[in-house]
Structures are given as structure tokens and as C-alpha cells.
C-alpha positions as CSV (number, residue, x, y, z in Angstrom):
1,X,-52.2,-22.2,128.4
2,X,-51.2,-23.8,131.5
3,X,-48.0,-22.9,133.2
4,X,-45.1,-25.8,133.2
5,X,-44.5,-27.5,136.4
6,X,-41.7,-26.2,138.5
7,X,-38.3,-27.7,137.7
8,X,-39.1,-28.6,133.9
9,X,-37.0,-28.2,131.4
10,X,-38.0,-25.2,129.1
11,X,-38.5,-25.8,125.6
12,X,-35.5,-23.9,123.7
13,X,-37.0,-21.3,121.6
14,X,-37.7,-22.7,117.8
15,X,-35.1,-20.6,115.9
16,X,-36.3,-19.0,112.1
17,X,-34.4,-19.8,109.2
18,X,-32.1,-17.2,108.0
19,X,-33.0,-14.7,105.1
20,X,-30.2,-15.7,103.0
21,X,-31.2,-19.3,102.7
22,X,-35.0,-18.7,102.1
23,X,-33.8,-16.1,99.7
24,X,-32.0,-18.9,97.9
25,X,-34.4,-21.2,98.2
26,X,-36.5,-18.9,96.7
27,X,-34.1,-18.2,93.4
28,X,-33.8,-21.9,93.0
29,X,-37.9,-23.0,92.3
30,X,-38.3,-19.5,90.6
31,X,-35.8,-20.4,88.2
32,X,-37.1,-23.9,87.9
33,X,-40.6,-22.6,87.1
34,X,-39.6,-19.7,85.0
35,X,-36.9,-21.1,82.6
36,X,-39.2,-24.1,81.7
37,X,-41.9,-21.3,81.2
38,X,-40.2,-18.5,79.3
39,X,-36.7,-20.4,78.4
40,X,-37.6,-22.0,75.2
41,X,-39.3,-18.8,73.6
42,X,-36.6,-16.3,75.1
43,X,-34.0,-18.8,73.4
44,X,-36.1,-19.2,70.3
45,X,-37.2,-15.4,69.5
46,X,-35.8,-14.2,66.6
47,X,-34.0,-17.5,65.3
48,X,-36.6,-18.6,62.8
49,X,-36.0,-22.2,64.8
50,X,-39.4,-24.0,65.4
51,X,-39.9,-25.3,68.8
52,X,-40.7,-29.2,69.6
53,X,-44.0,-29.9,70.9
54,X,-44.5,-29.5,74.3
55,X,-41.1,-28.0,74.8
56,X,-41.9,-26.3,78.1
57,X,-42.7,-29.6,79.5
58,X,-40.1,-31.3,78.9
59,X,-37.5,-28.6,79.7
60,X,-39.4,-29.3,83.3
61,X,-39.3,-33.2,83.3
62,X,-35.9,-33.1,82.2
63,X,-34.8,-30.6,85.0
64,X,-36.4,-33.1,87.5
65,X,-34.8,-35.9,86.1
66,X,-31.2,-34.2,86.0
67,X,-32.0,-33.0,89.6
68,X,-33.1,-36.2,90.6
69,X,-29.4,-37.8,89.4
70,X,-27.6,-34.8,91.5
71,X,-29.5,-35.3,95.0
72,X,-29.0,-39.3,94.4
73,X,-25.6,-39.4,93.2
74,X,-24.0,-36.4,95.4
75,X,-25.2,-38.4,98.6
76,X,-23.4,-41.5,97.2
77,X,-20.1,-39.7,96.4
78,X,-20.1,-37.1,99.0
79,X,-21.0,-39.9,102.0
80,X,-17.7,-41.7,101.1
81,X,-15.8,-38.3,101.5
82,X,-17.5,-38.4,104.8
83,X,-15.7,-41.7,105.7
84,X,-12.5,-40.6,105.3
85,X,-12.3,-37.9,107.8
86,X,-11.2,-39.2,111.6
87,X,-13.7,-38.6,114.2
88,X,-16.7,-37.4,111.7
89,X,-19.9,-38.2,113.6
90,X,-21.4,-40.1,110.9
91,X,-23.8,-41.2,112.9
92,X,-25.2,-37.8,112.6
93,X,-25.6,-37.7,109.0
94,X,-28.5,-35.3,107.5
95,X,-31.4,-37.0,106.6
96,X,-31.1,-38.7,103.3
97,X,-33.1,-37.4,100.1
98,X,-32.0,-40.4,98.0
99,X,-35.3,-42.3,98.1
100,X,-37.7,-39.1,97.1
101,X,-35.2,-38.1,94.9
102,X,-35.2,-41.6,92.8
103,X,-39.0,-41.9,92.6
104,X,-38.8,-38.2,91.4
105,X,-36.3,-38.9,88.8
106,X,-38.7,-42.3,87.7
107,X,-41.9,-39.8,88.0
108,X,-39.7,-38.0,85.5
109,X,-38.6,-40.3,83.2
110,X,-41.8,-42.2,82.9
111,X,-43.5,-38.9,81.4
112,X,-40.9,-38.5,79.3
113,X,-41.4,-42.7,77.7
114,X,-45.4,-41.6,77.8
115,X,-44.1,-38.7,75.3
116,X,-42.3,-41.0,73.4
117,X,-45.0,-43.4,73.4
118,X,-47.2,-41.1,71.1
119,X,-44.6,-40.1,69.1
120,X,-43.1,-37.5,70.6
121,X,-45.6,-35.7,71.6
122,X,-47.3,-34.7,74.7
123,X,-50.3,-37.1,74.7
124,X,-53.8,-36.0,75.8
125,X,-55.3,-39.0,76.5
126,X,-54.1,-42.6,77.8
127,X,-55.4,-44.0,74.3
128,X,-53.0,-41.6,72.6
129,X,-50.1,-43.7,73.9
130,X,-48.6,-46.6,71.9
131,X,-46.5,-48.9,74.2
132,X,-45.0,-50.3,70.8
133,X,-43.2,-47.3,70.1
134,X,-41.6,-48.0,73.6
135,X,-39.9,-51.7,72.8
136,X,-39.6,-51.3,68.8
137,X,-37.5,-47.7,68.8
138,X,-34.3,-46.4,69.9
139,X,-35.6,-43.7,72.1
140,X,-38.4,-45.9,73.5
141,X,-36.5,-48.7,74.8
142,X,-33.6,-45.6,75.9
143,X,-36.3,-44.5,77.8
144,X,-37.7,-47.8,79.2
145,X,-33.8,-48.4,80.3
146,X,-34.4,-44.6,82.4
147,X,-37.6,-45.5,84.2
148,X,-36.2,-49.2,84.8
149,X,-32.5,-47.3,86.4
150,X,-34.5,-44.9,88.6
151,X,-36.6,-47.9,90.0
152,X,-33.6,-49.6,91.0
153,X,-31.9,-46.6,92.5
154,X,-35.4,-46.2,94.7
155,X,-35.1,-49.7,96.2
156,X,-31.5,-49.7,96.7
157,X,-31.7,-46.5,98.1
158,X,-33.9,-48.3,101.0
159,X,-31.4,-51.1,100.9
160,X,-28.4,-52.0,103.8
161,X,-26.3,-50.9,100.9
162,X,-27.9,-47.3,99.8
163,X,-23.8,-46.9,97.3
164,X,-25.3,-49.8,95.4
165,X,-27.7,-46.8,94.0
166,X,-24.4,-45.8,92.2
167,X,-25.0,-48.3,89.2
168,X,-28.5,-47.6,88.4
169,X,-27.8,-44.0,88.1
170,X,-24.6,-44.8,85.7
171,X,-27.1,-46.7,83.5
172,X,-29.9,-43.6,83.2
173,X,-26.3,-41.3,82.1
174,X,-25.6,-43.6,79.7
175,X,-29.2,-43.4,78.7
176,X,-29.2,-40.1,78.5
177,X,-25.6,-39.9,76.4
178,X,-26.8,-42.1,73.7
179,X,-30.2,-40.3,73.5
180,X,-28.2,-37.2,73.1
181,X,-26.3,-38.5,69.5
182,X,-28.3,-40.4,67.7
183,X,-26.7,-42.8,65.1
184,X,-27.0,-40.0,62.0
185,X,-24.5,-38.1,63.8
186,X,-20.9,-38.0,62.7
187,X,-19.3,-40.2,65.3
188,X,-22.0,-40.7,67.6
189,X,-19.9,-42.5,70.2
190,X,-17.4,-40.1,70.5
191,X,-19.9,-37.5,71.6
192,X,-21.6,-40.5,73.7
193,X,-18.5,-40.8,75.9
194,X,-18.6,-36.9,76.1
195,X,-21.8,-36.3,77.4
196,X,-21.6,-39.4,80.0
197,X,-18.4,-37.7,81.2
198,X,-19.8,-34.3,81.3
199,X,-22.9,-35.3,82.7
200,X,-21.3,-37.5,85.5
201,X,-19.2,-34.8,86.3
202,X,-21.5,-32.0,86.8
203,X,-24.1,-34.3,88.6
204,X,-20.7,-35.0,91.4
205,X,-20.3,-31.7,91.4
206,X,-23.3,-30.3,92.1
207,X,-25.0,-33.0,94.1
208,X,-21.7,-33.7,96.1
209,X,-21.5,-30.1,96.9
210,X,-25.4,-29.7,98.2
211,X,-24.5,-32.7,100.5
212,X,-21.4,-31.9,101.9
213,X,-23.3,-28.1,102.9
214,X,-25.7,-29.8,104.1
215,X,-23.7,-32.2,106.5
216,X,-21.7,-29.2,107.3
217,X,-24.8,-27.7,108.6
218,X,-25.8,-30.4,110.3
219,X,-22.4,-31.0,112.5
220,X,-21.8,-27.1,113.1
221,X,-22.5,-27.6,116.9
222,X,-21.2,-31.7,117.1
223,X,-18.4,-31.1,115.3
224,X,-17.4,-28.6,113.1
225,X,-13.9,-29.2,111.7
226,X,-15.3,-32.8,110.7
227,X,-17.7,-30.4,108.9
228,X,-14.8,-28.2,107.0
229,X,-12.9,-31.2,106.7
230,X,-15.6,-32.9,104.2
231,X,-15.7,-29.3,102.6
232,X,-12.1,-29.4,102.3
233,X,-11.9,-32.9,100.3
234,X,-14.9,-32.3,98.2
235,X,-12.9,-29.1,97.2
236,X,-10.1,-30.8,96.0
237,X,-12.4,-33.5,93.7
238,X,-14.3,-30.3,92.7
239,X,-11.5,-29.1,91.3
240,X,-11.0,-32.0,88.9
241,X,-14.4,-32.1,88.3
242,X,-14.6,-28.7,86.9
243,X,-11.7,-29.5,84.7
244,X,-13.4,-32.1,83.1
245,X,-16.6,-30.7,82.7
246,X,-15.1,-27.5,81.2
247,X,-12.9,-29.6,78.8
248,X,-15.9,-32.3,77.7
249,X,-18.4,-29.3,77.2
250,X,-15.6,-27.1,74.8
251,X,-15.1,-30.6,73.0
252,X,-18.7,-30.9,72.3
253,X,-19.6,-27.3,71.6
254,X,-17.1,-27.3,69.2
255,X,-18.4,-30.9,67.1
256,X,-21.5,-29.1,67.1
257,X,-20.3,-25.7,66.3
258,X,-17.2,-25.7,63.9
259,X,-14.8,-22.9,65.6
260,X,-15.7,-20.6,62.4
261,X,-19.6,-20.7,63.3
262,X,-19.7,-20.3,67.1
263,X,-19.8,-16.9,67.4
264,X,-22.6,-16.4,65.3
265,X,-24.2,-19.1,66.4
266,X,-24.0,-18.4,70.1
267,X,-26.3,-15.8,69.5
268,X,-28.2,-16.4,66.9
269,X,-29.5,-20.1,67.3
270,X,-31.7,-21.1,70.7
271,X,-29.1,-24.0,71.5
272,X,-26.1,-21.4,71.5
273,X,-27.9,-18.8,73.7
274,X,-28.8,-21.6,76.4
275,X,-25.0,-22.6,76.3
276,X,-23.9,-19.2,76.3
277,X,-26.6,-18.6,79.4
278,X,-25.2,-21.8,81.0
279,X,-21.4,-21.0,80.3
280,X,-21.9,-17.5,81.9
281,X,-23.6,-18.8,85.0
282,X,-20.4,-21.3,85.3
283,X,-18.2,-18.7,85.1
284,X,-20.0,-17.4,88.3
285,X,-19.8,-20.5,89.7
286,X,-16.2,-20.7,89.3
287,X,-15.7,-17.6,90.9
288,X,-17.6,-18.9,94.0
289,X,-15.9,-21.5,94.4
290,X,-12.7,-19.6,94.3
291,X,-13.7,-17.2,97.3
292,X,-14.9,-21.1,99.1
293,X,-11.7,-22.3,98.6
294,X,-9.9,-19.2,99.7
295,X,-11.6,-19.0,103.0
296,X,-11.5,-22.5,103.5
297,X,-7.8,-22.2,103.3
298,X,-7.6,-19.5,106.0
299,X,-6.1,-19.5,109.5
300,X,-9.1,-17.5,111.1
301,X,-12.7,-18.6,110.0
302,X,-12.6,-22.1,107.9
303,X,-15.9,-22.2,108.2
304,X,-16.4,-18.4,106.5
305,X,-16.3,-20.7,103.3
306,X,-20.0,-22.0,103.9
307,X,-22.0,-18.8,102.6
308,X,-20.6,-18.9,99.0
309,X,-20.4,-22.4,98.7
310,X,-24.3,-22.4,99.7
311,X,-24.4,-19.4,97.3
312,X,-22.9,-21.5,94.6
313,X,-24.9,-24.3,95.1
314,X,-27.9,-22.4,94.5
315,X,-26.1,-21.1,91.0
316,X,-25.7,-24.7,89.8
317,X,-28.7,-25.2,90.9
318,X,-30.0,-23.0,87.8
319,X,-27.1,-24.6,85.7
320,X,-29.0,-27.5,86.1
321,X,-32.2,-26.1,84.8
322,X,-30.1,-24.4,81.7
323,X,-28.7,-28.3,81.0
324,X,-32.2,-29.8,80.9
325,X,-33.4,-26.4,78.2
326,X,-30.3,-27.4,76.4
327,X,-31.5,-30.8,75.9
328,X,-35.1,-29.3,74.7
329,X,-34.3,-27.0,72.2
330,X,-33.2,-27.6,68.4
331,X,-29.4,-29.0,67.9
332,X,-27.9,-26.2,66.0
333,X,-27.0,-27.3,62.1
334,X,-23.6,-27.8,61.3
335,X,-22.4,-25.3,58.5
């Protein structure tokens, strides 16, 4: 290897990436492989509740799908927290993840219309599908609507105007909320206007909070109060977020679960043991965001507040996966 000529800059030495965040890393795609996996029959065991066809696989589209909405609509929310600190560098923005994350989310959703195409059922062969199904049913033109949303969010997402992606993404929650209660349900707009609250609400939460980390990261050396700054406003929207979330999902865990029931059936029916799971884990979550918020608040090191923030981005991370099993597995009957 030849020497470099004399008076040339040396290249700076390429610096590893730290053991916490691979760790975390790590965590993340071993939950998202192993809770599609094993989720539906740890949840299922012992219930006497049969599992859907192909239960595993959609647990796994539905996790990309809901991921897909985070990464998309975090970037939207959190870029216009960026704006409103002075001086921020935003010409130094991390790289955006919107596009791959929209053709992700329509990878997604078009295996799950395919599904619905043959029935509900994971088809085995392209003649298995019947595009009929698609335009002449509820769910099929539901999921039609999905596919359509995340195409739109793709191309806006290359647009002068990547916010416009905001509308698009509205449309697959609303999707999603009307999927969720069928018209046999008692009141199925009320828990339509739930879920499309709850589900906007944890997807700004989550996705807001993995952008804002990572533009902290990115202005540590440029400029790092701009950094703490975003950190700082997102905490303050977090907050309402959580409130929300927390008071939608008791709302809905009760219509589902009269308050006389829910004990038993927190354990002894799949969908209560995923939302216990998932309520657990957001407990956790809550308490990490309590130590963020603490250290961000402090006079000596602001910036203290990124390792559990990261750590709690990689917990609702998981939540995320526990939403999309939730969706999967049997509703819980009413008694």
C-alpha cells in the first residue's frame, strides 16, 4: 500500500458504532422476527381460541405496514419541530427514510389485499387470487384504499413538498380504523374515531421520537443545543400524545372488555395477553421518557437525555410489533 504524498491530509480514522446502539438494533429485528414467529401461539396456548390462517404472516405484514406509517409520519411531524428552533442547521437534516419507508408500507399492504383477494387466506398461487373480492367487499376496497395511500405517500415523498405525504398516510389510518370495527359491531364509528386517534397518536409518537434522535445525532458536533432543543419540543407534544393514547386505548379495552370481564380476560384470551404485553411495555416506556425528560431539564448535561430516549425508542419499537399481533389475533367475545 503506497505511502500518501507528503503534506496530505490524513484520512480521519472510520470510528465503530457504539455497543449500545447495535445492541438495540439488535433487540428491535429480533423482536420483529420472533413475535410474528412465536407471538400468536404464546398468546393462543391454553385459550381454546383458534388462530386465523396465516396468522404469523400477517402479524409480520402488519408490523411493516404500522412501521412504515411511524418512519413516514414522524419525519413529517418531527421536521416541523425542527423549524421552529432559531439557528437549527436544517440544512443538515439526516437522510430521509420517507421514500423506502412508503414503498415498504405499499409492499405491505398489497400482501395483505392479495390475502383478501382469496378470501382471507394466504394464497399459494396467483390463480388463487380473486381481484373481485377486492372492489365488491368491504375489506377489499379498505385495502385497495391502503395500497392506493402508500403509493401516494411514495411519490410525494420525492415531491418539492415531501409534508404533502401527511394526507395519504391519514387516509391508510382511517383505513385501518374502519377495518378494525366492522359494521356488526355495537357502534362501530365510535370505536372508528378511537383507533384513528390512537393510532395517529402512537405513530407521532414513535416515529417523531426516532427522528428527532436521529437529528440529534446528526447535529451533535454542528450544533447541539439545536439538537436538545428539537428533543425538548417533541417532549412537550409527547406528553399529550401519551395522554391520548393512554385514554383512547382504556376506552376501547373497555367496549371490548366490560370492566367485570377484563381481568379474566386479560389472561385468559390471546387478545388480552397481547394488550396486557403491550400495556406493560408502555409502562416502561413511560418510565423512560420520564428519566429523558428529567435530564433534559437539567443544568449540567441536556444532552444526558439521548441514551434513554434512544432506549425508549427501541421499546416502542416492540410496542409496535405487539400493535400489529393485536390486530391478528381473535377479538375477545363480549360477555
Amino acid at each position: 500500500m503506497a505511502a500518501p504524498p507528503p503534506g496530505a491530509p490524513l484520512a480521519a480514522p472510520r470510528r465503530r458504532p457504539p455497543a449500545g446502539r447495535a445492541v438495540a438494533v439488535l433487540v428491535l429485528l429480533t423482536a420483529a422476527t420472533l413475535i410474528p414467529l412465536l407471538g400468536p401461539s404464546a398468546a393462543l396456548r391454553g385459550t381454546g381460541e383458534a388462530p386465523a390462517p396465516g396468522i404469523s404472516g400477517i402479524t409480520f405484514l402488519r408490523t411493516v405496514m404500522f412501521a412504515a406509517l411511524c418512519v413516514q409520519g414522524g419525519e413529517v411531524f418531527a421536521t416541523r419541530l425542527a423549524r421552529r428552533v432559531p439557528g437549527a442547521p436544517l440544512d443538515r437534516a439526516p437522510r430521509c427514510w420517507s421514500p423506502y419507508a412508503a414503498w415498504a408500507g405499499c409492499a405491505a399492504a398489497l400482501a395483505l389485499a392479495a390475502i383478501v383477494a382469496n378470501g382471507n387466506l394466504v394464497p399459494e398461487h396467483f390463480s388463487d387470487l380473486d381481484l373481485g373480492r377486492l372492489s365488491g367487499s368491504r375489506d377489499g376496497r379498505l385495502a385497495l384504499l391502503e395500497v392506493n395511500a402508500f403509493l401516494v405517500a411514495a411519490l410525494c415523498a420525492r415531491s418539492r413538498r415531501p409534508a404533502s405525504a401527511a394526507l395519504p398516510l391519514a387516509a391508510v389510518i382511517v383505513a385501518e380504523a374502519l377495518r378494525a370495527h366492522p359494521p356488526v359491531e355495537d357502534h362501530p364509528l365510535v370505536g372508528s374515531g378511537l383507533t384513528f386517534v390512537h393510532l395517529t397518536c402512537g405513530m407521532l409518537w414513535v416515529g417523531s421520537l426516532l427522528y428527532v434522535l436521529r437529528t440529534l445525532r446528526q447535529w451533535r458536533s454542528a450544533a447541539p443545543e439545536a439538537g436538545v432543543a428539537v428533543l425538548g419540543l417533541y417532549a412537550r407534544v409527547a406528553a399529550v400524545l401519551f395522554a391520548a393514547i393512554t385514554v383512547t386505548g382504556t376506552v376501547s379495552t373497555l367496549r371490548r372488555m366490560p370492566p367485570g370481564t377484563v381481568a379474566d380476560q386479560l389472561t385468559e384470551t390471546a387478545y388480552g395477553r397481547t394488550l396486557l404485553a403491550k400495556a406493560l411495555l408502555v409502562a416502561v416506556v413511560a418510565v423512560l421518557a420520564l428519566l429523558a425528560r428529567r435530564r433534559l431539564h437539567g443544568a449540567a448535561d441536556r444532552a444526558g437525555a439521548y441514551a434513554p430516549a434512544r432506549r425508549e425508542v427501541v421499546a416502542l419499537g416492540v410496542v409496535v410489533v405487539l400493535s400489529a399481533l393485536l390486530t391478528a389475533v381473535p377479538v375477545p367475545i363480549r360477555w
